[in-house]
N, C-alpha and C positions, 0 to 999 in steps of 0.2 A: 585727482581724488584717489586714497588710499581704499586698494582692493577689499570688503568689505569682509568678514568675517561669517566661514561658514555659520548658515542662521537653523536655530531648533526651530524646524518645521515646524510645531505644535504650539510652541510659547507665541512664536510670529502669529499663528493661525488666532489663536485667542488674544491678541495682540488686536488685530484689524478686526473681529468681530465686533471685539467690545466698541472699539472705534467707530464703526459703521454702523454698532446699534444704535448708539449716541447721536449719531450727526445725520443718519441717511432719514428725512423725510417721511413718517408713515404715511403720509395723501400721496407721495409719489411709487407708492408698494405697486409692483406689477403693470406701472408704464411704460412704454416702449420707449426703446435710445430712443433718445433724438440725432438723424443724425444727417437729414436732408434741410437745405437751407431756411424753409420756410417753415417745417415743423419748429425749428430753432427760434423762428422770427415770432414764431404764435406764443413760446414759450417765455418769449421774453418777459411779457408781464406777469407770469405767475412767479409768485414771490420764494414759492417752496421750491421751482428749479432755480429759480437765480443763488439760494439760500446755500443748495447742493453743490449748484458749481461752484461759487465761492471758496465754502468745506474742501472740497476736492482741490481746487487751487493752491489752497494756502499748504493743503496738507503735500502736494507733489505728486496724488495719488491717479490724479488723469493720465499722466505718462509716467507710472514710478519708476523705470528702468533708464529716464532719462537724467543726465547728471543735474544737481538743483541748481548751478547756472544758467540752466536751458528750461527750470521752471522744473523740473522733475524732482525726485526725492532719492534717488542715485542708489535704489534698492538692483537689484540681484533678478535673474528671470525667475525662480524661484520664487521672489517675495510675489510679483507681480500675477502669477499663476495664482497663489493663496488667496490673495487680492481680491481677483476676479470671482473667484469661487465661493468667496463668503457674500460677494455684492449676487452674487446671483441664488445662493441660497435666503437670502431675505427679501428675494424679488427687486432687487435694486439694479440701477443701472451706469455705466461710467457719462457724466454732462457730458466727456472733454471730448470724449470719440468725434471724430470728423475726419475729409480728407484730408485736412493737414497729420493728422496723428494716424492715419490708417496709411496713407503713403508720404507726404511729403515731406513730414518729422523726420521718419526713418531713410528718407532717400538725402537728404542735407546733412545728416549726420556722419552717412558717410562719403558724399564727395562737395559737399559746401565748404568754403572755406570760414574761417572764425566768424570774421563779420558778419559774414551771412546766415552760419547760427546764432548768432548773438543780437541780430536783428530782427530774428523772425523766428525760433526757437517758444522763446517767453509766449508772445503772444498765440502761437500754436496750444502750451501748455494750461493759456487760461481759456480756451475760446473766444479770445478780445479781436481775433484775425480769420477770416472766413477764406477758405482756400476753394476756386473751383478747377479742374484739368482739363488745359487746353490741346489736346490730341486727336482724334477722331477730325476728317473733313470730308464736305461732300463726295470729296471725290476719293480717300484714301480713310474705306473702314477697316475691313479686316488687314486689305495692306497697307498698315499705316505707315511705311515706311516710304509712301508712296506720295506723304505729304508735300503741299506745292507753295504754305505761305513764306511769303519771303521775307527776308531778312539781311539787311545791308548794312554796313559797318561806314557808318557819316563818320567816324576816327574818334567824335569826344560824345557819341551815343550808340546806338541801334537803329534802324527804324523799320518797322514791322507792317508789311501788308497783306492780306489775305483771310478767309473764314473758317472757324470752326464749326464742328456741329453734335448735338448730343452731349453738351455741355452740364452737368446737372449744375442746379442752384448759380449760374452764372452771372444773372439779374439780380443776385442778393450778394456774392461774392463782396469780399474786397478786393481781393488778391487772387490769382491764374498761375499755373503754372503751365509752361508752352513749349512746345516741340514746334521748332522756326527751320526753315532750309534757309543755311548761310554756306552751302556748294550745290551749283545746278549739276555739276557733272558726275557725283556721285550719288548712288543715293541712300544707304544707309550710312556712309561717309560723309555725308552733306548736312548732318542734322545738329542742331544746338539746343541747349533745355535753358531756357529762359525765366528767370522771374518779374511777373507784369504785374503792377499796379491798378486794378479795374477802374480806376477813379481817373485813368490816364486820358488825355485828350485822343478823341479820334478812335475811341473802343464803344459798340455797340452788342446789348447783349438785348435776342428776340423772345419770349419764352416761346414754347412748341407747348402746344395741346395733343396730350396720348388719351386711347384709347379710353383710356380708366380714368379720366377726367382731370388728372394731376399733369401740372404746368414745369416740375423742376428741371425737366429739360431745355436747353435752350439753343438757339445759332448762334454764333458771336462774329461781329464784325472787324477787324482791323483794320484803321485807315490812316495809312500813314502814322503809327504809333510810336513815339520815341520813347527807348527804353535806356536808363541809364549803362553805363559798360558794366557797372560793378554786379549787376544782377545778370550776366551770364554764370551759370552753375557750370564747375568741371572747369575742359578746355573747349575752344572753336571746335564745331565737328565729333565732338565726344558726344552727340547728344544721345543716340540711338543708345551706346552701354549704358550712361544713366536710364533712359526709359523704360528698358528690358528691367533694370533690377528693384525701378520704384512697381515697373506692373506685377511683378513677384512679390511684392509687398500688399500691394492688393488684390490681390488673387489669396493671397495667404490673408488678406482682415476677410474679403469673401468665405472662405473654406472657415472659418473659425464663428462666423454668424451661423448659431444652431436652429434648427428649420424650429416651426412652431408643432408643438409637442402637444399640447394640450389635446386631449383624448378624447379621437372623435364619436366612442359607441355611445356616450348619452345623449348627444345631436341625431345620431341616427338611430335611438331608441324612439326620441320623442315625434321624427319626423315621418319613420317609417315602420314603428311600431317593433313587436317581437313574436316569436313563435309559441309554441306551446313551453319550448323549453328553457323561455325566456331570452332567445339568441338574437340576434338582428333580423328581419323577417327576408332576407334577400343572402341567398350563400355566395354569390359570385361576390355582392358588394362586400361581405364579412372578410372572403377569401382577399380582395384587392386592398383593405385595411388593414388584414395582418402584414401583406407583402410591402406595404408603405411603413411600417413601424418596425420589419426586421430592417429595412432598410437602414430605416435613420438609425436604429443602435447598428449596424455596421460600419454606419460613418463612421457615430461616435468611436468605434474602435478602432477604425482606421485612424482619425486623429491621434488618438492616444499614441497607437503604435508609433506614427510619425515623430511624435514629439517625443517621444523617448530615442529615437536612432539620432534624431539632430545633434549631432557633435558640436555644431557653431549657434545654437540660438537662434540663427535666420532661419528664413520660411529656403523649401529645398521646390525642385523640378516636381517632387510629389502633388504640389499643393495644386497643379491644373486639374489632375484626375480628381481632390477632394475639389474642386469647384464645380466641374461637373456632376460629380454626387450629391452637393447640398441641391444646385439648382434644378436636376432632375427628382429630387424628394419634393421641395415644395411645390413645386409645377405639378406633381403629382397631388398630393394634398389640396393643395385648391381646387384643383380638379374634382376631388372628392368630397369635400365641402359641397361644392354648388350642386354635384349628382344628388346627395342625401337630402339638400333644402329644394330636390325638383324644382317647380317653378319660381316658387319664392325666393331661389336660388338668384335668380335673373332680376331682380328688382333693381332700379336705378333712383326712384324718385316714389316723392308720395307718402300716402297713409296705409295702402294696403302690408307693405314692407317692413320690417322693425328694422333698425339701425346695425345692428349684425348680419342681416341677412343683405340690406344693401352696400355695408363692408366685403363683405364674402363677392359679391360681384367684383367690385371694383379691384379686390386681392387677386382674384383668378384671371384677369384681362392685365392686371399688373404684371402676373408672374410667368408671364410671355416673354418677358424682357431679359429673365433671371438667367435665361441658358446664352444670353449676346452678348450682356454689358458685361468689364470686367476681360474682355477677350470672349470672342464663340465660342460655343461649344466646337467645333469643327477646327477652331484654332487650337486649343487645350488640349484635343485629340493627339493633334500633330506634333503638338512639344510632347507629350505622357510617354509617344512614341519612339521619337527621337532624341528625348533626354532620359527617359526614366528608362523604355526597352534597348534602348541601342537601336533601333533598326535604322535602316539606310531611308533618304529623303526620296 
């Protein structure tokens, strides 16, 4: 496809407005992506997100940066920046987002071979194909390169055995993507990035029940699973480079999810009253509110700044430290939520509770997870320090 001509920011920009005003949905103004398998699955029967994706399909506009062979509209990062920016100035949101487009679009693009965009590509683009990532195992979390499932080469297959764990959306999945030991004696040398068909004989997927009552995590079993040859990604053993640069992919869709902004002094007007001077009636709480909201616009500037020094468009070694700053703001905020609703903060069930206040539970026991999944916090340290500072290991 011919390099595309530099585009007038402003024409494009009123370009996709007008477009977006048109086709995005007003019943869908100010709902969350969807972008866990089951929120997807609840969504299916409403007609005004089916209606959206559709819109977004046909237009290219789910992945616009991807070429329209592969279901994209082979816009420019430029275009797909404005893009963004107009859907979220009308409280809109992208259907297509998932982890096939938050990592595994962008990690086949660049080390899949034709067939293998051109098999799975499309259906990434329309959300027709559910991707979940098979990495994390019992025994190999933060070192995952310490994974043990096996993988044998029968000459005209695969076959794969061994478990996953912390799978999201695994039992709703179609499709895995899987980090396999196909060398015992190496171990980051030992590793292959697979693509697995969930539908496959001899794959078992458990859901896990967390604290917050939500099921999308799961174990997955492999039992003796044959894998065709042509869905090795890369080469034998190259799996570990591929893995490192799909998890920079997401670590980078992470650092780009903006915490939730929505301003908390009317919550904490109504729950905890105000002063004489009309101020929130608690200074310590006032003082922990402001230092949560200079926070998040620091993000946001850090973002910015990052994304203007990217020379190549990809996500860079920065984006662990901005993962760490999104998930210590929200964790932060939740936290503050449930202080300002005191008791009522803590509701699970019932009548005494209103439906926000036992959301707010369930977000603050969720957003325990924000600082692990994604890579640890404790992991993200360790890259910030030895990619971004230089310092010795």
């Amino acid at each position: 496809m011919a390099e595309m001509e530099p585009i007038d920011r402003e024409e494009f920009r009123q370009e996709a407005r007008a477009w977006l005003k048109a086709n995005f949905p007003p019943a869908l103004t100010n709902v969350p992506g969807l972008l866990f398998q089951g929120d997807a699955h609840a969504a299916a029967a409403n007609a005004d997100y089916q209606l959206w994706r559709q819109r977004m399909t046909d237009k290219g506009w789910g992945v616009p940066t991807w070429a329209p062979r592969y279901g994209g509209a082979g816009l420019t990062e430029a275009h797909g920046k404005i893009i963004g920016e107009e859907l979220t100035a009308i409280g809109g949101f992208n259907p297509i987002r998932s982890y096939g487009t938050m990592m595994l679009g962008p990690t086949l693009l660049e080390y899949g071979d034709e067939a293998q965009k051109l098999e799975h590509l499309p259906f990434i683009a329309s959300h027709e194909r559910r991707w979940c990532q098979g990495f994390s195992e019992p025994g190999a979390g933060s070192d995952l390169a310490a994974l043990q499932t096996k993988c044998i080469d029968m000459g005209d297959h695969w076959l794969i055995s061994g478990q996953k764990i912390w799978t999201s959306g695994a039992d709703q999945a179609d499709w895995c993507f899987v980090l396999v030991r196909t060398d015992t004696e190496r171990k980051q040398g030992g590793i292959s990035f697979l693509l697995v068909d969930m539908q496959s004989e001899g794959i078992e997927a458990r859901p896990i029940v967390l604290i917050s009552g939500s099921t999308h995590f799961c174990e997955v079993f492999f039992n003796d699973v044959k894998v065709p040859k042509g869905n090795l990604v890369g080469e034998v053993n190259q799996g570990w480079t591929i893995a490192k640069r799909l998890l920079q992919f997401e670590r980078n869709s992470l650092s780009e999810v903006k915490a939730d902004i929505t301003p908390l002094a009317p919550l904490a007007h109504d729950y905890l009253g105000t002063d004489a001077l009309g101020r929130i009636d608690s200074p310590d709480l006032r003082a922990r509110m402001v230092r949560n909201a200079m926070r998040h616009e620091a993000y946001m500037a850090t973002v910015r700044r990052l994304a203007a020094e990217g020379k190549n468009g990809g996500p860079s070694h920065g984006v662990s430290a901005l993962k760490n700053l999104w998930s210590g703001i929200i964790q932060e905020r939740a936290e503050l939520l449930v202080e300002i609703m005191g008791a009522d903060g803590l509701g699970w069930a019932g009548d005494p509770y209103s439906a926000a206040e036992k959301e707010a539970t369930r977000a603050w026991l969720h957003s325990k997870a924000f600082s692990i999944y994604g890579g640890s916090y404790e992991v993200q340290n360790n890259i910030t320090a030895k990619r971004t500072l230089g310092l010795p290991g």
